[in-house]
C-alpha positions in Angstrom: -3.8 5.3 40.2 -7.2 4.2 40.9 -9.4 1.6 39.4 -11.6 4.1 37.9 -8.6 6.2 36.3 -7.5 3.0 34.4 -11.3 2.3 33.1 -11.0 5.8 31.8 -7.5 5.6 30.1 -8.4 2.4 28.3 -11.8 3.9 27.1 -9.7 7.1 26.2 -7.1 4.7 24.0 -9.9 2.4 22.4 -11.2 5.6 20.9 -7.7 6.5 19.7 -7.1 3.3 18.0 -10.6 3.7 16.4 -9.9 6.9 15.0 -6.4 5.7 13.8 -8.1 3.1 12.4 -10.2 4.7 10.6 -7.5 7.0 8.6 -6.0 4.4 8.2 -8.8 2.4 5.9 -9.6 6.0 4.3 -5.8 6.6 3.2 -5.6 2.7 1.8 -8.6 3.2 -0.3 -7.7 6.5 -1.5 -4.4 5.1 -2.2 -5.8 1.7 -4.1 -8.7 2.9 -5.2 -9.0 3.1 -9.4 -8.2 5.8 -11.8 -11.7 7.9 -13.0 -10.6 8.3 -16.5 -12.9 10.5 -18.1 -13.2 8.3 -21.6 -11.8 4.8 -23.2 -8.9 6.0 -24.7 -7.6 7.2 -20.9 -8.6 3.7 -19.6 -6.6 1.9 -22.5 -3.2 4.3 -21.4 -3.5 3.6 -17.7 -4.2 0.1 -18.3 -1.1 -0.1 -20.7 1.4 2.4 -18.5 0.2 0.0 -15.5 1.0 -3.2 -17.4 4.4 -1.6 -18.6 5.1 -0.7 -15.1 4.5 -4.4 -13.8 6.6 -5.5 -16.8 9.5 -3.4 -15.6 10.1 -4.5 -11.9 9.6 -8.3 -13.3 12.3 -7.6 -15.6 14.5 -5.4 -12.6 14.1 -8.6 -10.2 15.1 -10.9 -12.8 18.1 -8.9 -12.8 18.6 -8.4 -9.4 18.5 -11.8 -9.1 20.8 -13.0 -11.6 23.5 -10.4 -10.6 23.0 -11.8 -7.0 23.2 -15.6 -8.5 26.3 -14.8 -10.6 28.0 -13.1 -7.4 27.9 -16.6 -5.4 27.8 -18.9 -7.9 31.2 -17.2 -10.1 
């Protein structure tokens, strides 16, 4: 291993991590990024299926969390 063959690895892995890096922001915006619903009425039923969604895990940790409180505290 030489000086010059380490300079080169570490330029070659930068690179990589760039790259990775990269598909890694494109796959997180694709995966956040909003709904284009074509017209209102789509934008009021993914705005209501999304704040029934949220309503359901609140209400499944509640109940996790009870269960979990009545099996230590019972």
């Amino acid at each position: 291993m030489t000086l010059e063959k380490i300079c080169q690895q570490k330029d070659e892995k930068l690179i990589e991590i760039r790259a990775s890096k990269q598909r890694i922001t494109e796959t997180a915006r694709q995966i956040f990024r909003p709904n284009e619903s074509e017209s209102k009425a789509n934008t009021l039923m993914d705005n209501f299926n999304s704040g029934v969604a949220i309503f359901n895990g609140i209400m499944t940790g509640f109940k996790i969390i009870k269960r979990i409180r009545n099996y230590f505290y019972h």
